[in-house]
N, C-alpha and C positions, 0 to 999 in steps of 0.2 A: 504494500500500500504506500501511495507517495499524496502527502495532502488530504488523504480521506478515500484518493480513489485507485482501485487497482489498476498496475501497469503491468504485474505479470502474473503467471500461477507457476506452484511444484506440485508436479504430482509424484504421490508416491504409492506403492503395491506391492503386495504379498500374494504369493500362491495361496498359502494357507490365510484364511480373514481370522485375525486376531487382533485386538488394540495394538496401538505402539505404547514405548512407555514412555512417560513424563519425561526420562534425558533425551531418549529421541526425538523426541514432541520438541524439547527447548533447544535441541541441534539444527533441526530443519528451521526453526523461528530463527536461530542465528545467521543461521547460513543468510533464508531470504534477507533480512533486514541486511547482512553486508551486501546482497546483490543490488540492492534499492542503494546503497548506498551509492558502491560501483555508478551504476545506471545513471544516478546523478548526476555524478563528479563527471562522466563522459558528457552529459550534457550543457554542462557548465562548460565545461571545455570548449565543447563545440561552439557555445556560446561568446566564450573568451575569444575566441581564433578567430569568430565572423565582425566583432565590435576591432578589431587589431586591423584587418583589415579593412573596415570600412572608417577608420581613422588611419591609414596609411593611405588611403584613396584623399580623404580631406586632407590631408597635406601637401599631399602631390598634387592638388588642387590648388589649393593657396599658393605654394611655393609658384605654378607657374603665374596664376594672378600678379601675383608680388612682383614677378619677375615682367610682364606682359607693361604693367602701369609704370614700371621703374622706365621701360625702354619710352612707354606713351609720354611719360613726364620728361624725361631729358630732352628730346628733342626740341619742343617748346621753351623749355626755360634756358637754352643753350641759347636760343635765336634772341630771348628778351637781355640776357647777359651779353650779348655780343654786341644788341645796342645800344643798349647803356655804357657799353665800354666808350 
């Protein structure tokens, strides 16, 4: 369970039908719960890796912006310096 709501199932079976017992009842709870945990942390990941690249996109954005208005701006202010000289 992640938040309230299932995202996977164990199944588990026996030729013979018998209960399991309490440690193996709180073996398989463990296990699932590090799988949920797993399951997470991969999605967080995936999460991390797509926000990294879409902040390496705005950069490379800006940077050529930056670069585009620095070249827009010189040549103007070169011509008003050249007459005032």
């Amino acid at each position: 369970m992640r938040e309230g709501s299932p995202i996977g199932v164990i199944v588990l079976w026996r030729k013979r039908v018998r209960p399991f017992t309490d440690k193996q009842i709180e073996l398989v709870t463990t296990f699932a719960d590090q799988a949920v945990i797993a399951i997470e942390n991969v999605r967080l990941f995936d999460e991390i890796q797509d926000k990294s690249r879409q902040l390496e996109m705005a950069s490379e954005n800006k940077s050529r912006f930056l670069s585009s208005m620095s070249h827009e701006l010189r040549t103007p202010l070169n011509a008003i310096i050249g007459l005032t000289e």
